[in-house]
C-alpha positions, 0 to 999 in steps of 0.5 A: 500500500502507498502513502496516499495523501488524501486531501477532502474538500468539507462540500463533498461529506454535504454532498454525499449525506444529502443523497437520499438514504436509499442510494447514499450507501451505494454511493459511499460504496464507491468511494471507498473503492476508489480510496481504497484502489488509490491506496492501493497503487503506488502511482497514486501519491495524492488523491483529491476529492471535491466536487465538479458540476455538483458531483463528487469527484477524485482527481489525482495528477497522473490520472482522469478524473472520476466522478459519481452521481444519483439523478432524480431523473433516473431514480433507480440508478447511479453512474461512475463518470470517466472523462468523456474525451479518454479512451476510458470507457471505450477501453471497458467495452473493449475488455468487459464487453456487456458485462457493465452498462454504459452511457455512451462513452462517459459511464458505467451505470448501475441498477440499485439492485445490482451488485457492484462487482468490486474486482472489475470496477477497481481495474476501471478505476486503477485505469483512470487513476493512471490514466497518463500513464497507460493511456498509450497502451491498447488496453489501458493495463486492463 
């Protein structure tokens, strides 16, 4: 495990307990993936959690940013964002074909009532956290 310095900005911990109680521990859910996954690679030194465009988000300096959200919109579903113009989640369908649902080229979505496959998110999320650094690989180290 690396020393990851993690620095929270205070709106984040508002935002995610104000989701309602029924996607709110999936969505810690997902955090503490992406914390733990972060801690875990020792190309991820510091790891920035804040929010963009209103969403909690996880910026590190060698990777793409990843974001996650609820919409009332759609409400019996939560998304893992990845920047729309990396190769990303065009990557994940190389790899994981059908086995996640997608939004175009931005998202992974998932149901209320599926389970989070943790082995294969956390291999999309080491992707984004180093981003930079595989980006010229065909399968982005998946």
């Amino acid at each position: 495990m690396s020393n990851l310095k993690l620095h929270t900005d205070p709106r984040l911990e508002t935002k995610m307990a104000n989701y309602p109680e029924f996607v709110q521990g999936k969505l810690l859910y997902l955090r503490e993936l992406i914390l733990k996954t972060a801690s875990e690679n020792s190309d991820t030194a510091e790891l920035e959690e804040t929010l963009k465009w209103g969403e909690p988000s996880f910026l590190t300096k060698n990777g793409s940013t990843i974001r996650m959200d609820w919409k009332k919109s759609t409400p019996n579903q939560y998304q893992l964002y990845f920047k729309c113009t990396s190769r990303l989640v065009e990557t994940f369908r190389i790899v994981f074909g059908d086995f996640f649902n997608y939004e175009n080229n931005r998202a992974i979505i998932f149901q209320l009532d599926q389970e989070v496959p943790e082995m294969e998110i956390k291999k999309c999320i080491t992707a984004a956290l180093t981003y930079h650094k595989v980006k010229n690989e065909l399968t982005l180290g998946l």
